[in-house]
C-alpha distance (Angstrom), angle and dihedral (degrees) to the residues before:
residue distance angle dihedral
X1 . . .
X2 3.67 . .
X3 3.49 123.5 .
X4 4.10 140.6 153.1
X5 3.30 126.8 -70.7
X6 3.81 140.1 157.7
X7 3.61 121.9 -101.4
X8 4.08 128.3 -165.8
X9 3.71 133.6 -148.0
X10 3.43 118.4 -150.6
X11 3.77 101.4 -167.2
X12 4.02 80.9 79.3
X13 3.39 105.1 27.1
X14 3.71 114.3 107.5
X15 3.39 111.3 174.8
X16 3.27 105.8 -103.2
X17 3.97 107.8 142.3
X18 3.89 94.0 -138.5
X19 4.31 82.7 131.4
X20 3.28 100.7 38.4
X21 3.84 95.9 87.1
X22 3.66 97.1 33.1
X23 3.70 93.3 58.6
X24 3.93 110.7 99.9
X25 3.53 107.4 -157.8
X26 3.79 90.2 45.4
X27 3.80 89.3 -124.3
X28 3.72 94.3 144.0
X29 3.64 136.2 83.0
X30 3.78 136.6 173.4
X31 3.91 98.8 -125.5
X32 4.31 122.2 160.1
X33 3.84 84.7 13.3
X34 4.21 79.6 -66.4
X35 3.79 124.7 125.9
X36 4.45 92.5 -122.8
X37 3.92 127.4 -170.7
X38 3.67 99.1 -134.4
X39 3.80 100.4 -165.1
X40 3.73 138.0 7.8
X41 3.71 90.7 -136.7
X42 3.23 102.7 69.0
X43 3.62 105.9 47.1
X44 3.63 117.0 92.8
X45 3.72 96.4 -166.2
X46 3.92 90.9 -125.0
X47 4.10 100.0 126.4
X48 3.50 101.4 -139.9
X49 4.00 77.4 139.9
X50 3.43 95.2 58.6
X51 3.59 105.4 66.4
X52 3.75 81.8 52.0
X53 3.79 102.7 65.5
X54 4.08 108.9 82.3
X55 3.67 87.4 -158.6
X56 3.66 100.3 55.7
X57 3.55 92.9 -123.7
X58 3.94 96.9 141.6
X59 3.72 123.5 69.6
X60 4.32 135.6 149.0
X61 3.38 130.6 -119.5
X62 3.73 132.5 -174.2
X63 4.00 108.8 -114.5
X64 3.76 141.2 128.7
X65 3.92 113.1 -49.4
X66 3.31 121.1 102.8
X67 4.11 93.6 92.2
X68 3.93 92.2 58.2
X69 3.75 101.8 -136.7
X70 4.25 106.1 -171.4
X71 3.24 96.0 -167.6
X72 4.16 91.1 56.5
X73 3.86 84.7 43.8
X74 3.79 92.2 54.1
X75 3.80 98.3 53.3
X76 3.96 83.1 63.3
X77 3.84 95.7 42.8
X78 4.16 90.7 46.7
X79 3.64 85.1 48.5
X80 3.82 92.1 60.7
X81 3.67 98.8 52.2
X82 4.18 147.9 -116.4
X83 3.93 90.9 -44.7
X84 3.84 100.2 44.6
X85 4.23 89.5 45.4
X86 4.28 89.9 48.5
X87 4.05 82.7 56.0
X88 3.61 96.0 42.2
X89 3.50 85.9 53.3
X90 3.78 94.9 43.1
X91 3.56 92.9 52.3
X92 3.92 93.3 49.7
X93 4.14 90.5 51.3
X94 3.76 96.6 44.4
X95 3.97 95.3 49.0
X96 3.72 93.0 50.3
X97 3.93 103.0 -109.9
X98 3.83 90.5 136.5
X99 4.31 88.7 163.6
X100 3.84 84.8 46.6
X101 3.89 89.3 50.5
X102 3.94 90.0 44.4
X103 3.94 93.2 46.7
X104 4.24 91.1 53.9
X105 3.54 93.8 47.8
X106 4.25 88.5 49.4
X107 3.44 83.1 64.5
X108 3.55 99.8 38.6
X109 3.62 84.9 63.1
X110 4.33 102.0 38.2
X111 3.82 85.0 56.7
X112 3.96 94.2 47.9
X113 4.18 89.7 -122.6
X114 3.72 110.8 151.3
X115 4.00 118.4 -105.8
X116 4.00 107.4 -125.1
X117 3.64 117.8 -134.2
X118 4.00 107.1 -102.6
X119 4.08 99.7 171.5
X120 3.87 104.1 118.5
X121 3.34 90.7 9.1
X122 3.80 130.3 117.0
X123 3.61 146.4 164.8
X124 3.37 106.2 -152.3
X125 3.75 123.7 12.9
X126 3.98 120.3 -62.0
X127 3.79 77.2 9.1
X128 3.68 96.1 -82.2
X129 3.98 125.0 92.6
X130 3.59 112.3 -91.7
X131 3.41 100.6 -99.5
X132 3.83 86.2 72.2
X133 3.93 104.8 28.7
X134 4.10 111.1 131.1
X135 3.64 110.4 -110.5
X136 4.20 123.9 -176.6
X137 3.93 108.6 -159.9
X138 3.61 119.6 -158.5
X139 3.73 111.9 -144.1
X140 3.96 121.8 -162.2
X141 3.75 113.1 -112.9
X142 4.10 104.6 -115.6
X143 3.72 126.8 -160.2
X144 4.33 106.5 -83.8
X145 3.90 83.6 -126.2
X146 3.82 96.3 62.2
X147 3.96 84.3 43.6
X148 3.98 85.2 68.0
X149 3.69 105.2 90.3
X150 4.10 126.5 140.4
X151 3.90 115.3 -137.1
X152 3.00 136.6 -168.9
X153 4.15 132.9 -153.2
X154 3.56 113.7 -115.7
X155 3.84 94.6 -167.5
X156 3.91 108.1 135.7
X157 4.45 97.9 -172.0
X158 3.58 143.4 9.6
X159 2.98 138.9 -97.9
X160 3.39 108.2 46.4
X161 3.98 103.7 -174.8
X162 3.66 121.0 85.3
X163 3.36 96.9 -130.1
X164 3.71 87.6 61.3
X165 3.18 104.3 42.9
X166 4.05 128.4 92.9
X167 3.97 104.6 -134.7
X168 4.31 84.4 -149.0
X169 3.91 96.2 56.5
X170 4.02 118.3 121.9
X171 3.81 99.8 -118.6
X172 4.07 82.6 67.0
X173 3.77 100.3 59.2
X174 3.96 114.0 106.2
X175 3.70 86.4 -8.5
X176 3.60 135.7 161.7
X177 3.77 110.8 -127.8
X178 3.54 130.0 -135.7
X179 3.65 113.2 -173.2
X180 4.03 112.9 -170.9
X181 3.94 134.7 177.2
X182 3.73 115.3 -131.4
X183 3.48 98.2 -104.7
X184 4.24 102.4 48.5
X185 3.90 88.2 84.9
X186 3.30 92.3 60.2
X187 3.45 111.8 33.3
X188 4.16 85.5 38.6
X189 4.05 113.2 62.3
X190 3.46 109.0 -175.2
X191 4.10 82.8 46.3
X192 4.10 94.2 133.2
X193 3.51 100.3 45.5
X194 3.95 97.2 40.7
X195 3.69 98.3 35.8
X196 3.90 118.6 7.4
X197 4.08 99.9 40.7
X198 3.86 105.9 110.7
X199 3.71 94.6 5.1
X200 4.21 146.7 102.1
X201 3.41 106.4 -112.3
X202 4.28 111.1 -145.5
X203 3.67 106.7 172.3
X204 4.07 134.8 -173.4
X205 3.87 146.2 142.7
X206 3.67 120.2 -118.3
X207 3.78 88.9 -148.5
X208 2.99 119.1 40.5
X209 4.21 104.7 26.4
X210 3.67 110.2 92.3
X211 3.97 121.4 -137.8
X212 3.56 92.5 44.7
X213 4.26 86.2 159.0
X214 4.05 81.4 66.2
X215 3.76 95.6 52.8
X216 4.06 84.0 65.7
X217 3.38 92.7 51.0
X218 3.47 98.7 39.7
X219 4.16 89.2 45.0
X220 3.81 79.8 42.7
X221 3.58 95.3 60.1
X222 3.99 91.1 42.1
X223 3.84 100.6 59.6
X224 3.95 95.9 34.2
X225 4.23 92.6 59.1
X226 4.04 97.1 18.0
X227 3.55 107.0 66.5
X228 3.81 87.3 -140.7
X229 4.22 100.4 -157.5
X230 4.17 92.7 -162.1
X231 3.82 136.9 20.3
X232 4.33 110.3 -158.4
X233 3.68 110.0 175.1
X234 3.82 120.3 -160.3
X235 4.05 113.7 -165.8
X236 3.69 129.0 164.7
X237 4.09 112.8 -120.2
X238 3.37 94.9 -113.4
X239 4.10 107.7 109.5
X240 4.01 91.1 -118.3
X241 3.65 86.9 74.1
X242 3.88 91.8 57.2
X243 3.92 79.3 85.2
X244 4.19 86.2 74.3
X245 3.85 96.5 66.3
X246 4.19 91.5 40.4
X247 3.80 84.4 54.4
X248 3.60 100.6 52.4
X249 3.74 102.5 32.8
X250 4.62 86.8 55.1
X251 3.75 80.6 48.6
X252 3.80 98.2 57.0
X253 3.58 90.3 41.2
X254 3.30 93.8 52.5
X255 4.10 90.0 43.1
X256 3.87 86.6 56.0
X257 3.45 88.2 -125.7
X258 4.05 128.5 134.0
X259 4.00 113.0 -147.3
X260 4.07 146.2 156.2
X261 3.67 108.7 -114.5
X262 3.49 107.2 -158.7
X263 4.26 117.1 -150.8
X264 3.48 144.7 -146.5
X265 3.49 134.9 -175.4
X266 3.79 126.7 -161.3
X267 3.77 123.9 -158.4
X268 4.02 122.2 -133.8
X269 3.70 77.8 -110.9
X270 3.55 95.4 60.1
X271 4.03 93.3 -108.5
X272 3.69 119.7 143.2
X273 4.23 106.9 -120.3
């Protein structure tokens, strides 16, 4: 089945990096001083990379992917050389996709290529992309009595998740929109009375949420008939969130409709950025 997915010239790409963090799957590397899409998998075909690249090396086009076929991938990756097969391989281990990782190496070996050495070696940190990278924060001990404080929820509608939600319902109209990445509640605490007090709450993950081409349309169809007065977005720091601002900016395009999207960034530590 055909689907989306980005594609990169390397007559005019330099190098630069400017996509790297703004891709959400992490499925891009700088490798031979080239911008590289290390694995069909893990590219959504969204773009939020493209508007990134000041050289306009990054585009999509529609072709074969959707069915992810390793052995098809790894003609391209063997192609590409030692360095971009080690990050291929990287990139398989540290997401998880152990029959993946097994299948590349099978054909590593059938076509007499040499294995590179991975042990204590990664390509992101923990060898995972960010998104996923372990992290232990330490918390100072505070006095019980300061612990001791009544809240309360600031949540005007339900549901909350896009793929829930019906972009005509009557809490939308001439609404102010709050537009929040799974993880911001809980990484955030005073998240209702900073950010969801006197809003609509629509929230979603660019990662992990399937059917992310519906979430246009169905943001598409919310500020074309709503006449949304505000647009907040609230996205983790980690660059699988940079999916959030691709989603809403193709969706007020699309809406014909010319807005100031405020943003916030939230730290793994819970800090506002």
């Amino acid at each position: 089945m055909k689907r989306q997915i980005i594609e990169i010239d390397e007559e005019k790409c330099n190098g630069c990096g400017e996509c790297i963090p703004n891709c959400p799957e992490g499925a891009l590397q700088i490798i031979d001083g080239k911008a590289r899409l290390i694995s069909d998998l893990f590219c959504d075909g969204l773009g939020a990379c493209i508007g990134n690249c000041p050289l306009g090396a990054i585009n999509t086009i529609e072709r074969e992917a959707e069915s992810y076929d390793e052995a098809r991938v790894m003609e391209n990756i063997i192609k590409a050389g030692p360095n971009t097969i080690k990050a291929h391989l990287l990139h398989l281990r540290g997401h998880g996709e152990t029959d993946l990782f097994k299948q590349a190496l099978a054909i590593l070996l059938r076509q007499g290529i040499p294995i590179p050495k991975l042990e204590d070696e990664t390509s992101c940190p923990s060898g995972t992309c960010p998104g996923v990278a372990e992290h232990t924060i330490t918390r100072e001990a505070e006095n019980d009595l300061n612990q001791v404080v009544s809240m309360r929820s600031e949540l005007q509608q339900w549901p909350v998740q896009l793929h829930l939600m019906n972009p005509n319902a009557t809490y939308l109209k001439n609404s102010e929109l709050l537009i929040a990445a799974d993880c911001v509640p809980f990484a955030y605490a005073n998240f209702h009375q900073k950010f969801v007090k006197g809003k609509i709450v629509i929230n979603f993950c660019p990662k992990l949420d399937s059917g992310l081409d519906s979430y246009i349309e169905k943001m598409t169809e919310i500020f074309k008939n709503q006449d949304i007065k505000s647009v907040t977005i609230v996205r983790m720091e980690v660059p699988c969130c940079g999916g959030m601002e691709f989603i809403v900016q193709k969706a007020l395009e699309a809406a014909g409709k010319i807005m100031m999207v405020k943003m916030n960034v939230i730290s793994i530590k819970g800090e506002i950025i």
